[in-house]
C-alpha positions as CSV (number, residue, x, y, z in Angstrom):
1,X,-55.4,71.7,14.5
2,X,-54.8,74.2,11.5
3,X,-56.3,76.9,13.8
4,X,-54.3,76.0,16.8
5,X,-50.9,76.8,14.8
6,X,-52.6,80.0,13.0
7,X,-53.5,81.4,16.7
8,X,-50.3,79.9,18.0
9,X,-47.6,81.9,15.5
10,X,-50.1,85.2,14.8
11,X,-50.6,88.1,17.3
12,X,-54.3,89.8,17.9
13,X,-53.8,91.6,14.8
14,X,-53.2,88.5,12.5
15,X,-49.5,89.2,12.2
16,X,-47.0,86.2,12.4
17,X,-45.1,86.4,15.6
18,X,-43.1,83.9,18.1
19,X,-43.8,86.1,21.0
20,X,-46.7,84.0,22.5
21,X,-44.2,81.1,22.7
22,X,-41.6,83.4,24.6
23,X,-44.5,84.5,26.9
24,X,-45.0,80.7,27.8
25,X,-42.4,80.8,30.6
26,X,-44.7,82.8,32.8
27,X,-46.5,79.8,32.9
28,X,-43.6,77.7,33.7
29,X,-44.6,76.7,37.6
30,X,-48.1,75.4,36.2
31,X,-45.6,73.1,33.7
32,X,-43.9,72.1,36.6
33,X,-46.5,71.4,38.8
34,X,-48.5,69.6,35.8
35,X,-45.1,67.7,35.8
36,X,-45.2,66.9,39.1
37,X,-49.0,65.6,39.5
38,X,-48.4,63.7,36.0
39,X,-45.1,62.2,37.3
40,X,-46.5,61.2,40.5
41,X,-49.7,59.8,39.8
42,X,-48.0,57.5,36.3
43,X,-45.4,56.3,39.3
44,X,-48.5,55.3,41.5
45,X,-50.3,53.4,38.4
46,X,-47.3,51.9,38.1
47,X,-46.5,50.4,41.5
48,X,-50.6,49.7,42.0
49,X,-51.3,48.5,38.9
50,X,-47.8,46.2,38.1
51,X,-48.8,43.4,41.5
52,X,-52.5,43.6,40.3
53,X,-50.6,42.7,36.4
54,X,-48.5,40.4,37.8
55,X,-51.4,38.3,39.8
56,X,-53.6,38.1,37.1
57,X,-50.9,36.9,34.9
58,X,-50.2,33.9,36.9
59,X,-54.2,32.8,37.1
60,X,-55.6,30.2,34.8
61,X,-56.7,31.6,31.1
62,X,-60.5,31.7,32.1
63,X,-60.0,34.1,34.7
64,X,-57.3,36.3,33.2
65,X,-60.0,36.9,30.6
66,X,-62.8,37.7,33.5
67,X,-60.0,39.6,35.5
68,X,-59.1,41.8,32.1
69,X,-62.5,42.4,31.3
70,X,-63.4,43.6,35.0
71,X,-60.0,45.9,34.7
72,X,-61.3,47.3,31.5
73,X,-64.8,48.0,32.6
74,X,-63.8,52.0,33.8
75,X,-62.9,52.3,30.2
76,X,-66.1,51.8,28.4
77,X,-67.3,54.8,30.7
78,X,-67.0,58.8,30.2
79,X,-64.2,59.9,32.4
80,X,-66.7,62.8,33.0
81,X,-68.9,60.4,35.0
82,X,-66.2,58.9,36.6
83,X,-65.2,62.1,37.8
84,X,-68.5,63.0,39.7
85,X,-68.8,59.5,40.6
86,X,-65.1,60.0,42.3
87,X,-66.2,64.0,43.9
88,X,-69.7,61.9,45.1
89,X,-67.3,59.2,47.3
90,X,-64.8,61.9,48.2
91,X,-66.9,64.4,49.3
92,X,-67.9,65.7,52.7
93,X,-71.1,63.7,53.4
94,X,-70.0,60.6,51.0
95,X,-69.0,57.3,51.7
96,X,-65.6,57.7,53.2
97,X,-66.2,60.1,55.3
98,X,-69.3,58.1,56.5
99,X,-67.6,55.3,57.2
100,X,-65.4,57.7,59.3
101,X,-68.1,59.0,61.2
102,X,-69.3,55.3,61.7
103,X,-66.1,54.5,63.2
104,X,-65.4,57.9,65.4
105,X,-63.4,59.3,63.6
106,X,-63.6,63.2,62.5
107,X,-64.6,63.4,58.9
108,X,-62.1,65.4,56.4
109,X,-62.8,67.2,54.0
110,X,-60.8,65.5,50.3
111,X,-62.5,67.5,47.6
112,X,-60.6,70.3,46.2
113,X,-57.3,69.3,47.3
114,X,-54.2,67.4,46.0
115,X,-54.9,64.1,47.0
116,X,-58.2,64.3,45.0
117,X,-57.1,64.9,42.1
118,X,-54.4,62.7,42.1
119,X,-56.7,60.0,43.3
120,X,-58.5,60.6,40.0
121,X,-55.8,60.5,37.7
122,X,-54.3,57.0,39.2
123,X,-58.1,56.0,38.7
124,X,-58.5,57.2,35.5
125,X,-55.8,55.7,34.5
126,X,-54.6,52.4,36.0
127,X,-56.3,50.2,33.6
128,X,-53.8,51.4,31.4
129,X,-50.3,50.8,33.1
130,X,-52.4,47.3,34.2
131,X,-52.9,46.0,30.5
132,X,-49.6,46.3,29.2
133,X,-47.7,45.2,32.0
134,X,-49.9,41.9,31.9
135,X,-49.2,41.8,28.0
136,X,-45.7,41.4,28.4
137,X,-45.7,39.3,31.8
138,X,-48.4,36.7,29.7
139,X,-45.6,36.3,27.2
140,X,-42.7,35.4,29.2
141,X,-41.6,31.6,29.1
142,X,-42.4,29.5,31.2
143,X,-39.5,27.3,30.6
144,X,-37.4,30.2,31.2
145,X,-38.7,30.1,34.6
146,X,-38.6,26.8,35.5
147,X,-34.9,27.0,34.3
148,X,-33.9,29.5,36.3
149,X,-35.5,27.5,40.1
150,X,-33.7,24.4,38.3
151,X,-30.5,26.3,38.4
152,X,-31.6,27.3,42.3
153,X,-32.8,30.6,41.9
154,X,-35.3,31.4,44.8
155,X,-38.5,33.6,43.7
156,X,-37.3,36.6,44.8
157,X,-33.9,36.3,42.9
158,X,-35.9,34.3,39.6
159,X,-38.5,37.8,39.8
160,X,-35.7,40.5,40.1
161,X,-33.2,38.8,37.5
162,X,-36.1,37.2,34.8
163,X,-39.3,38.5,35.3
164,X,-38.9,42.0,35.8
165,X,-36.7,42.8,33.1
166,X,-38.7,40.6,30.5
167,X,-41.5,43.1,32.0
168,X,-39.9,46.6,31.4
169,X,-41.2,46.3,27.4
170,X,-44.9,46.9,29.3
171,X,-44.0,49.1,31.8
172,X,-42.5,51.9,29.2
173,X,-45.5,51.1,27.2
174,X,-47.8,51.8,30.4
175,X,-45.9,54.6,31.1
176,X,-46.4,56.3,27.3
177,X,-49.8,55.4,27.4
178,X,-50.5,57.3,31.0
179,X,-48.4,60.3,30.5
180,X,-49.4,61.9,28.1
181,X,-53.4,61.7,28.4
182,X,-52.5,62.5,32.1
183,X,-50.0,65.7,31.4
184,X,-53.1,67.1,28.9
185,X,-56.6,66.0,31.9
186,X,-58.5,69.3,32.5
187,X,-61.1,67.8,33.8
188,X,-60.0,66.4,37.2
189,X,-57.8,68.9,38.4
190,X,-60.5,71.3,37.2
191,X,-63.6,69.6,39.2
192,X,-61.3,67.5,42.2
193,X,-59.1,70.2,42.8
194,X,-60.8,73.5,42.6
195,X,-58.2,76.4,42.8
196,X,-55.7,74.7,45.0
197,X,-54.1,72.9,41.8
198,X,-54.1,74.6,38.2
199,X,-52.9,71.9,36.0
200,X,-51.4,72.9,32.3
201,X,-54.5,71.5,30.7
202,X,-56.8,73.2,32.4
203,X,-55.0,76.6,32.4
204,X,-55.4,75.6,28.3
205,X,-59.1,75.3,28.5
206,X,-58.9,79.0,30.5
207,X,-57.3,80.6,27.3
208,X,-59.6,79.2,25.1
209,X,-63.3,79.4,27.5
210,X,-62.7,81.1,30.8
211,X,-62.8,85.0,31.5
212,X,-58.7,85.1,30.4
213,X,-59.8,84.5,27.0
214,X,-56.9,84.5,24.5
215,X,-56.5,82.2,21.9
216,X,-53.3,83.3,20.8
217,X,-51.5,82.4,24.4
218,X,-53.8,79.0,24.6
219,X,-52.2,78.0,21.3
220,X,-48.7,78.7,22.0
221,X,-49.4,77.0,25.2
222,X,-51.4,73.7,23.8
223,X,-48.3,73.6,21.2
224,X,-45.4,73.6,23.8
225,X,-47.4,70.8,25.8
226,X,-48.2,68.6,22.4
227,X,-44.0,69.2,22.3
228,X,-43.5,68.2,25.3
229,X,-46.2,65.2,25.4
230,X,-44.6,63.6,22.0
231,X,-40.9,64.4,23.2
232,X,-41.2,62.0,26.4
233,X,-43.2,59.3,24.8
234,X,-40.7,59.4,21.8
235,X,-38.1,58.8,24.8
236,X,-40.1,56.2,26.2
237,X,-40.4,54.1,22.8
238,X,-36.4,54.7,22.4
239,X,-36.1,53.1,26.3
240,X,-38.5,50.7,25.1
241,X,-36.6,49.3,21.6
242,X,-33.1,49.2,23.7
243,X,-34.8,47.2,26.2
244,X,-36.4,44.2,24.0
């Protein structure tokens, strides 16, 4: 970390400077389409995994635990592996596009494109938007439920005006818990998306390992995005306190 701030506020000739940090705006459409992906993909976690929260949440104790421990299984694996394992069914001769052929249909090609990666980053990480989400939907009372159909609130109306906003603690928490690891993932846009989508972490891994080496600018750029990463979760934690 010390050598990311040394390289971050010193030039090639070891003098301190703040000109790699002014340079970082030509990189601002790869911070806005890291944005983007990131923003889109913790929104899709979000609407996939809160139903699959909110259905384990009303199952009996023994299956919650069997139904947690089957979410949390993609977690005790590399998200390298789960990568390849991803590019294997995505690919050309894999098992969508197999079952595609099986059924007539023309088989398309989904590696190196958009919907790859943000395939894998919903995949990668679900489990947690799904975990927290079922935290705070386990702790709501039950009475406070019953209450509300004894006061002749229907289940839509006793969801929208109880449940929900009991649930907002987990979603925020989901939501800080995806963003950030999902705003900093080389790997995936790296190896689903090819060139057609250079997100910010890879384009940090470039500075640092590809031919564009320069430490200097991958610093100043790792910097702005640690910044950036601590500033919305800080936000998110604020929502989250005013919320309880």
């Amino acid at each position: 970390m010390y050598a990311v701030f040394y390289y971050g506020f010193t030039n090639h000739n070891g003098a301190f400077t703040f000109e790699n940090f002014f340079n970082v705006w030509k990189y601002s459409g790869v911070f806005l389409r890291s944005i983007y992906f990131t923003s889109i993909s913790t929104l899709l976690c979000i609407i996939i995994g809160y139903p699959v929260a909110f259905t384990i949440s009303r199952l009996s104790p023994k299956w919650q635990k069997i139904s947690i421990t089957a979410i949390t299984l993609p977690m005790w694996v590399n998200s390298l592996l789960i990568t390849y394992a991803i590019m294997t069914l995505l690919e050309i001769n894999g098992p969508i596009n197999g079952l595609l052929s099986f059924l007539n249909f023309e088989k398309v090609s989904l590696v190196n494109t958009r919907f790859a990666v943000l395939f894998g980053m919903v995949y990668n990480s679900i489990c947690y938007v799904v975990l927290p989400i079922h935290s705070s939907l386990s702790k709501i009372d039950l009475g406070i439920i019953q209450a509300a159909k004894d006061l002749g609130a229907n289940e839509l109306k006793t969801f929208i005006k109880i449940i929900f906003p009991l649930s907002i603690p987990g979603i925020l928490s989901g939501f800080a818990m995806t963003f950030g690891p999902s705003m900093s993932n080389f790997i995936i846009s790296k190896m689903l998306g090819g060139n057609t989508s250079l997100l910010i972490g890879e384009l940090v891994e470039l500075k640092f390992l590809g031919n564009a080496y320069d430490p200097h600018s991958g610093s100043a750029l790792a910097l702005v995005l640690t910044l950036f990463i601590v500033l919305c979760t800080g936000l998110a934690n604020q929502i989250q306190k005013y919320s309880r």
